[in-house]
VEXGUNU-919606 format. One line per field, with one value per residue (C-alpha): residue in three letters; x, y, z. Coordinates in steps of 0.02 Angstrom, whole numbers, padded with zeros to 5 digits. Example, Ala and Ser with C-alpha at 12.3 -4.5 7.8 and 13.67 -1.06 7.14 Angstrom:
<sites>
residu <- c(ALA/SER)
X <- c(00615/00684)
Y <- c(-00225/-00053)
Z <- c(00390/00357)
</sites>
This chain:
<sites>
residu <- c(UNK/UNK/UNK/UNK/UNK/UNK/UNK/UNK/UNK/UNK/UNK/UNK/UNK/UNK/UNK/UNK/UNK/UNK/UNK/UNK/UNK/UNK/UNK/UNK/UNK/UNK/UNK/UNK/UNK/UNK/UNK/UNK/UNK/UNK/UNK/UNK/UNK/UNK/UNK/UNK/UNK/UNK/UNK/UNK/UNK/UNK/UNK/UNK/UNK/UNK/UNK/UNK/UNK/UNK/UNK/UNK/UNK/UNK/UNK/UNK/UNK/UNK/UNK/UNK/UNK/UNK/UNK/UNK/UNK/UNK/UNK/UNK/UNK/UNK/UNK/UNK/UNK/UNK/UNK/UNK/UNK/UNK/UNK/UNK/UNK/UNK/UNK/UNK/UNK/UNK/UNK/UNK/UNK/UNK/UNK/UNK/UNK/UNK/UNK/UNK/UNK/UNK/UNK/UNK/UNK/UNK/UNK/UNK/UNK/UNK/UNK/UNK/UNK/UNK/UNK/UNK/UNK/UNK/UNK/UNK/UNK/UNK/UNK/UNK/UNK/UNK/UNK/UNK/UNK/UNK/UNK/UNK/UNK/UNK/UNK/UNK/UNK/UNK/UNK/UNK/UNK/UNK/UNK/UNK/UNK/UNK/UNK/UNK/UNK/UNK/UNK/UNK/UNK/UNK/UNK/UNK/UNK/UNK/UNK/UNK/UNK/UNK/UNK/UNK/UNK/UNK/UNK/UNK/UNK/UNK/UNK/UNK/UNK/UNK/UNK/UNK/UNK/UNK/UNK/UNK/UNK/UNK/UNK/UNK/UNK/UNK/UNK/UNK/UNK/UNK/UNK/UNK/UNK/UNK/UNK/UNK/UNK/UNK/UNK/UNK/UNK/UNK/UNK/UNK/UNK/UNK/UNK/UNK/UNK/UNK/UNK/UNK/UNK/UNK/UNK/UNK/UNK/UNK/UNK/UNK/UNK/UNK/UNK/UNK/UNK/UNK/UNK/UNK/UNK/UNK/UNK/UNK/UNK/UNK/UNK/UNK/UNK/UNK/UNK/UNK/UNK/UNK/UNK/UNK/UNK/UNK/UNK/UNK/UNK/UNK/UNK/UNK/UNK/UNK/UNK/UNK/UNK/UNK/UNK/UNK/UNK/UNK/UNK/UNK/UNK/UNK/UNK/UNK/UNK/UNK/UNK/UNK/UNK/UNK/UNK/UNK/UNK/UNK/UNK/UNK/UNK/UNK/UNK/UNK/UNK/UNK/UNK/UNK/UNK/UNK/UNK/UNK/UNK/UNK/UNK/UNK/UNK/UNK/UNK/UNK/UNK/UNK/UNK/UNK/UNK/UNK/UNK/UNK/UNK/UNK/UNK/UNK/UNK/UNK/UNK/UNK/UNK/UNK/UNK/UNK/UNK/UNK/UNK/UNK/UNK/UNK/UNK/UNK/UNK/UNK/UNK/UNK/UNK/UNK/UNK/UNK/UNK/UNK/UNK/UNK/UNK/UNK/UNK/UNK/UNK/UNK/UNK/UNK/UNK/UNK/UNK/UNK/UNK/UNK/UNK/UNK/UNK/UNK/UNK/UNK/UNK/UNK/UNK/UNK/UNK/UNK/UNK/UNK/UNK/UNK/UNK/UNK/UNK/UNK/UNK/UNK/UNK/UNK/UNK/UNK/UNK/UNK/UNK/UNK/UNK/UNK/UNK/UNK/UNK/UNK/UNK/UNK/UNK/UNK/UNK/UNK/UNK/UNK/UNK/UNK/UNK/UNK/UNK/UNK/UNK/UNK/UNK/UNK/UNK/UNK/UNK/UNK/UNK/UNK/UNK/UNK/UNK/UNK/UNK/UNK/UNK/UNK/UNK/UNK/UNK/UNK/UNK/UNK/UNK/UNK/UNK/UNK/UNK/UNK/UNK/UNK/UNK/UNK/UNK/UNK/UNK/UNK/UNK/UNK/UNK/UNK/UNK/UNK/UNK/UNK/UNK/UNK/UNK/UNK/UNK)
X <- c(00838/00665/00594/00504/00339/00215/00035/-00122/-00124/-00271/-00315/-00438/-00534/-00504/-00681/-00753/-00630/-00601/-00442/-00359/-00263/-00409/-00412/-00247/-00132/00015/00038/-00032/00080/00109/-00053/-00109/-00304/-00300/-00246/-00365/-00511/-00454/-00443/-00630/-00677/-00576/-00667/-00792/-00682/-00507/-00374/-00393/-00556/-00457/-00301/-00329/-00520/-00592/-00643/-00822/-00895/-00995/-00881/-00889/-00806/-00939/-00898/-00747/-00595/-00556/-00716/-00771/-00608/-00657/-00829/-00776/-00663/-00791/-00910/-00788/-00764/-00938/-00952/-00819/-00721/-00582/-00524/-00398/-00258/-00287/-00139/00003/00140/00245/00239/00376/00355/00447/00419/00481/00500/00597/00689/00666/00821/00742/00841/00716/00751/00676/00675/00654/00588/00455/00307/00299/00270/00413/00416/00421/00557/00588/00747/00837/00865/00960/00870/00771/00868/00771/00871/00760/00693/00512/00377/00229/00085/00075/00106/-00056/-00154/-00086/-00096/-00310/-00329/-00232/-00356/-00523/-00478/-00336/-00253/-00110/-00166/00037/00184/00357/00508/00646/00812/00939/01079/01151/01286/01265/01090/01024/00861/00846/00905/00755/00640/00674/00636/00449/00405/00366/00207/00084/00085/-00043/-00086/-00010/-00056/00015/00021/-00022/00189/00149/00258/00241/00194/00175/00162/00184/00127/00276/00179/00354/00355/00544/00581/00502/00584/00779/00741/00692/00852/00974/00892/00905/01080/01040/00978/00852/00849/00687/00712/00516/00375/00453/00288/00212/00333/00323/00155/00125/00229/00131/-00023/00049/00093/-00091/-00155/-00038/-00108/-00260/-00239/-00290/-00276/-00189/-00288/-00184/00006/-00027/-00059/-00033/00149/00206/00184/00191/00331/00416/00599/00709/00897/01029/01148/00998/00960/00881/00847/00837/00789/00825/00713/00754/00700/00594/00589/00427/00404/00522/00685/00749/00899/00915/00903/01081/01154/01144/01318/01402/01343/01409/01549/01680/01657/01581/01639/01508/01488/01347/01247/01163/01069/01024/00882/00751/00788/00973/00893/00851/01054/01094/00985/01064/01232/01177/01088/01243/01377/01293/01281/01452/01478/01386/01562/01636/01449/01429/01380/01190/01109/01041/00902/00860/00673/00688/00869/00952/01054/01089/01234/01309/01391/01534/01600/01763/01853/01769/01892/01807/01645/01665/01696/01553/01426/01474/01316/01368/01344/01458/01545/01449/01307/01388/01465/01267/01220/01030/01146/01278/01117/01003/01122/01263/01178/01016/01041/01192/01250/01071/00998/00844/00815/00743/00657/00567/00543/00439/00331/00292/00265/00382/00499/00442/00474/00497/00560/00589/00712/00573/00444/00582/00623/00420/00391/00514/00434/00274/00340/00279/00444/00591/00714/00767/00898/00935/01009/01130/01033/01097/01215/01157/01336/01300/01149/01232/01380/01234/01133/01288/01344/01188/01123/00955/00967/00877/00672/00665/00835/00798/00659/00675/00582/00458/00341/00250/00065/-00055/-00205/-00101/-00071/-00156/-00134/-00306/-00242/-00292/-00310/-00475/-00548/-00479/-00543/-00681/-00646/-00749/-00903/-00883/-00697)
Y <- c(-00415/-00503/-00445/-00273/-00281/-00140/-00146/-00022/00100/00090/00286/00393/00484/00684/00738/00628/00648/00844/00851/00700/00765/00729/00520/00494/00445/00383/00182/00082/00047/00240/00273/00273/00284/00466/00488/00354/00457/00619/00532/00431/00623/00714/00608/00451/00375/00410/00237/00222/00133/00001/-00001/00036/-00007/00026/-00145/-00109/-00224/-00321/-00373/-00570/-00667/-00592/-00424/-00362/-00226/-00333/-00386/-00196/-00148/-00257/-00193/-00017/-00064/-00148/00015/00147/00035/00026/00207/00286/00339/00245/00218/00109/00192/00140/00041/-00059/00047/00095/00264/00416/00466/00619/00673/00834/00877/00988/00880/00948/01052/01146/01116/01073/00909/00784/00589/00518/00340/00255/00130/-00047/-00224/-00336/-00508/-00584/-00706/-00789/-00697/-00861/-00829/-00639/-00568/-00473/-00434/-00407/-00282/-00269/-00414/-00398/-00443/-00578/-00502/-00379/-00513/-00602/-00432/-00382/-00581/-00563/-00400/-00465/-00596/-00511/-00362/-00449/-00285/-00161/00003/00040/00012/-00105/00015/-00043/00004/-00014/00027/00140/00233/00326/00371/00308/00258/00435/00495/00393/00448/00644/00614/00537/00689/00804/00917/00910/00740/00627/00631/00774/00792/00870/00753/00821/00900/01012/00896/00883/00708/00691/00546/00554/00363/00326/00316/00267/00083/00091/00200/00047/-00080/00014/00025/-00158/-00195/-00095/-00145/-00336/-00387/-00290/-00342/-00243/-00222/-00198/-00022/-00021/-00133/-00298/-00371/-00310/-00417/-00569/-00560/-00547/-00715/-00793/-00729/-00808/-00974/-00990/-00952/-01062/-01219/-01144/-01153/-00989/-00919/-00766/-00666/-00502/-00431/-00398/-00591/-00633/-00684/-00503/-00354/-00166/-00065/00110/00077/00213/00236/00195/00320/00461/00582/00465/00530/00415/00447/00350/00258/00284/00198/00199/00090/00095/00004/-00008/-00057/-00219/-00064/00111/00224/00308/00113/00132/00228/00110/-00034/00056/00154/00020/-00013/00167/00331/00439/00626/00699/00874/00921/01054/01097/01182/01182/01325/01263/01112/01196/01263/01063/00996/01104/01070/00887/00861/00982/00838/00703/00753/00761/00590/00552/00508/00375/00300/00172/00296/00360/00491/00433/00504/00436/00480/00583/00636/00806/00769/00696/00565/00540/00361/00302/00120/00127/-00026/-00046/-00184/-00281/-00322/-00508/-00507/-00411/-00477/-00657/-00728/-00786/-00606/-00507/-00363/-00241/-00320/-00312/-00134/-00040/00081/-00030/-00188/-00132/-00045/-00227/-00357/-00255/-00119/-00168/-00368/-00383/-00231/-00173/-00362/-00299/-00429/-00319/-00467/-00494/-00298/-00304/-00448/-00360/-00206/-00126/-00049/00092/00184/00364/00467/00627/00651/00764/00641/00540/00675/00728/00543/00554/00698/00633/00468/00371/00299/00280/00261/00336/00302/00403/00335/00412/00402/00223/00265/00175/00101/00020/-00047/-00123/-00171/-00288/-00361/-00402/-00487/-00578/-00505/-00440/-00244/-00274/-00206/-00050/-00008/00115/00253/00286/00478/00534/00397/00344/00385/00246/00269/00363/00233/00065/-00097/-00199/-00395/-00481/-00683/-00778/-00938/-01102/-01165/-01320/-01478/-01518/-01615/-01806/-01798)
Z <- c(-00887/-00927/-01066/-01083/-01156/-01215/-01141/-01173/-00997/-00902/-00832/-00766/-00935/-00898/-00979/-00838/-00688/-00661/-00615/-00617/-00461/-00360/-00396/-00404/-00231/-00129/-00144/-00042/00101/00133/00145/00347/00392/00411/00219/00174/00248/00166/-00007/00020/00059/-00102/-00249/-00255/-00393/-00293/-00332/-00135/-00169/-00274/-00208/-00008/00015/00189/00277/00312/00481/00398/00291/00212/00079/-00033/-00011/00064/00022/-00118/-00191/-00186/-00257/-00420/-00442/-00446/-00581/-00672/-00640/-00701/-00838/-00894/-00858/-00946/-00785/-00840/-01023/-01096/-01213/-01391/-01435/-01335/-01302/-01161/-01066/-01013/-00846/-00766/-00589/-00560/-00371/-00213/-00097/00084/00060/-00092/-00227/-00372/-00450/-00611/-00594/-00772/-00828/-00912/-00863/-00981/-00921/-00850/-00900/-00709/-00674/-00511/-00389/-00415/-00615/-00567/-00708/-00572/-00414/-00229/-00135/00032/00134/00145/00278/00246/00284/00138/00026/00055/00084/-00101/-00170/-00122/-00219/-00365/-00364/-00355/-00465/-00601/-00641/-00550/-00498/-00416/-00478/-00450/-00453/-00544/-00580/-00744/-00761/-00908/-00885/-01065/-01035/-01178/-01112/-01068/-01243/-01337/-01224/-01243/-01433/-01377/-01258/-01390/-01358/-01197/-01096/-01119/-00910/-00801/-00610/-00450/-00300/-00123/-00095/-00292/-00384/-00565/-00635/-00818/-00918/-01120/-01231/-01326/-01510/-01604/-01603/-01665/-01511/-01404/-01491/-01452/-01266/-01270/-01359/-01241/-01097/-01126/-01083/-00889/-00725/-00635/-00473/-00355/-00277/-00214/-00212/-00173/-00089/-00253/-00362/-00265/-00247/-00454/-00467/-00335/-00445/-00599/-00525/-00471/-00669/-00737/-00621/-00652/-00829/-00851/-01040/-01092/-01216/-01232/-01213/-01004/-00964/-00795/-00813/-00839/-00726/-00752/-00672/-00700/-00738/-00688/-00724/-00578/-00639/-00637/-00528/-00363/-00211/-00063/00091/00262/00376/00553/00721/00837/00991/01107/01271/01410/01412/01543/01594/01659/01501/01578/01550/01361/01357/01466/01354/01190/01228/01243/01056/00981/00996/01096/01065/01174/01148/01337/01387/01575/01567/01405/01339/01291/01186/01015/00993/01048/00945/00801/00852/00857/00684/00595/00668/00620/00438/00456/00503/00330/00237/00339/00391/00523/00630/00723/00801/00959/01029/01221/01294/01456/01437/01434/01297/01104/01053/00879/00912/00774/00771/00819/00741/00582/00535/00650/00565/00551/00721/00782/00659/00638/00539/00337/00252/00142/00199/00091/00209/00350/00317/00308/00432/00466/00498/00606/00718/00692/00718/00843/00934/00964/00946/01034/01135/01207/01204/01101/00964/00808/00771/00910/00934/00748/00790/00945/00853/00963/00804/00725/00570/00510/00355/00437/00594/00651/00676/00766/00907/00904/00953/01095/01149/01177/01264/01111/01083/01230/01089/00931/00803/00659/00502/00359/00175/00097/-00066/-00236/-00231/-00072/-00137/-00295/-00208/-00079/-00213/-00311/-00182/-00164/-00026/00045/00142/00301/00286/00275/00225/00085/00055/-00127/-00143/-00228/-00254/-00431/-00402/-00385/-00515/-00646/-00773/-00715/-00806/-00829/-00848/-01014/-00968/-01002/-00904/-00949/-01106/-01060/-01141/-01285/-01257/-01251/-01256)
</sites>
């Protein structure tokens, strides 16, 4: 792993900011304009203002999202709303939180700056591909602003837990920052004072990779941001320079919780909805749930949604939800030993064996002539954590199609990146998320030093 590096946490000062819950928010890119208007409405110093800004109409190059986004830093600065810890350090940070089941669970880690090294060393390894345009939105607010108001999510791996073991020792007493999101989960975030304590996690963690579990646009865009200083000739004047970025590491063999992202595909389709089955059933097994009249489709849809979870252990399988039908398919590849065959591009097998490939590059690419690829840039794919919003989008007729997907195992993901491959977007929701605005990381780097005169 790059190196680990301490860094004085930029946060919201509680004597100013009554309760911090109110300024504090999802990231950025699951943030949709009607949360955006309910968090401009909740607090006039809410992250969103920094992180999310509303583009105004008469917007320029003088004063846009970004531009706006660094003069409220520069305001709460001035005015005490935000206050810089005292001394380097890095930062426990415990979520605890109910998965929609119930069950009550606590995601550990801690928040210091990553040293950022480019994919191609393997110190840091992408697992998702990513799309452009949030790269460049991101790159212009890194930019204007020159700090990180969200985090990178990374993951270590230690089997031991001795990360975890150091860390206990540091949360002694109240936390330094505690808030509860919009769902009541419990964030709380303690400053690690013992510099030995540091200085063993730094130690432990050296000889491992990370790998990217969320916020590869933010990554990429933070060595785009250095590469720029560097030719700029920009000066680093503190411990967060711009070749380093903050991120909450988190332990791989912890308690994670991810969630899938299923499809949705809108428009209409160049076939008769009923030709779907013919086109997959020669090569997956189809198990339909009908109703006749409407009053049969709630027991169906239970019926439906119990056998799928079933089909969780052996995977490459989908729940199939068709708009305007009487009825709900599970569909299960039936010659899994196939693969090569049926996805022929250079991948691995651990590739070629996840759920979100089998659907991109078989189902909808091949079998149902719907090229994923051209369905995104046509923004005719859509996305969804909850099955839920998946069959309420059907319902409407805002979507004619929708697949759901089993929750991607962290041995899959290993087994992928390992192999040196990328999960296709949007494989992976890793749940909850860390809150934008409760540690922020203000960059320390100083214009290029002017020649002296006459030389």
């Amino acid at each position: 792993m790059p190196d680990i590096h301490p860094f004085k946490a930029l946060w919201y000062d509680p004597d100013k900011v009554r309760p911090i819950d109110t300024v504090v928010g999802q990231p950025y890119d699951k943030i949709n304009e009607d949360l955006r208007k309910k968090y401009y409405e909740r607090s006039p110093y809410h992250v969103v203002r920094m992180t999310y800004g509303r583009p105004e109409p008469n917007d320029t190059p003088e004063n846009n999202p970004y531009t706006r986004a660094r003069d409220y830093l520069r305001e709460w600065l001035k005015t005490g709303v935000l206050v810089e810890h005292d001394e380097p350090t890095i930062y426990a940070y415990d979520i605890v939180y109910k998965r929609p089941d119930g069950t009550e669970r606590k995601r550990e880690g801690f928040v210091a700056l990553v040293e950022l090294s480019p994919f191609s060393e393997k110190k840091v390894l992408p697992h998702e591909e990513t799309f452009p345009g949030p790269k460049a939105d991101r790159l212009s607010l890194m930019r204007a602003a020159r700090a990180n108001f969200g985090h990178v999510f990374l993951l270590y791996e230690d089997p031991k837990k001795q990360v975890e073991s150091i860390l206990a020792k540091e949360k002694v007493g109240s936390p330094d920052r505690e808030v509860r999101d919009d769902d009541g989960f419990r964030h709380r975030v303690w400053a690690v004072r013992n510099p030995k304590a540091v200085q063993a996690i730094q130690a432990l963690l050296k000889p491992v990779p990370a790998i990217v579990a969320d916020g590869h646009h933010r990554y990429e865009t933070a060595i785009a941001f250095r590469d720029e200083c560097e030719k700029a000739g920009m000066r680093c004047t503190g411990n967060a320079c711009h070749h380093r970025r903050m991120a909450t590491f988190v332990n791989s063999e912890g308690d994670l919780t991810i969630f899938p992202t299923h499809r949705l595909i809108r428009g209409r389709l160049p076939y008769n909805i009923d030709d779907i089955e013919h086109r997959l059933g020669p090569w997956f097994e189809i198990k339909a749930f009908e109703w006749k009249k409407p009053a049969g489709e709630p027991k169906a849809r239970l019926e439906f949604e119990a056998y799928f979870k079933r089909l969780l252990g052996g995977r490459m399988s989908f729940g199939l939800i068709l708009g305007g039908a009487n009825r709900y398919l599970t569909i299960r590849l039936k010659e899994p030993d196939r693969l090569n065959e049926f996805i022929p591009e250079a991948k691995s097998l651990p590739w070629k064996q996840l759920d979100v490939s089998i659907l991109h590059r078989y189902v909808l690419g091949s079998l149902l002539a719907l090229d994923p690829e051209k369905l995104e840039r046509d923004k005719r794919m859509g996305y969804a954590r909850h099955a839920d919003e998946v069959f309420e989008a059907i319902r409407k007729g805002e979507a004619t199609l929708g697949f759901l997907l089993h929750p991607v195992a962290m041995s899959q993901i290993r087994d992928v990146v390992m192999a040196g491959d990328r999960m296709p977007q949007k494989s992976t929701d890793f749940f909850p998320k860390a809150l934008s605005g409760l540690v922020m990381c203000r960059y320390e780097i100083g214009e290029p030093e002017k020649p002296a005169s006459g030389s």
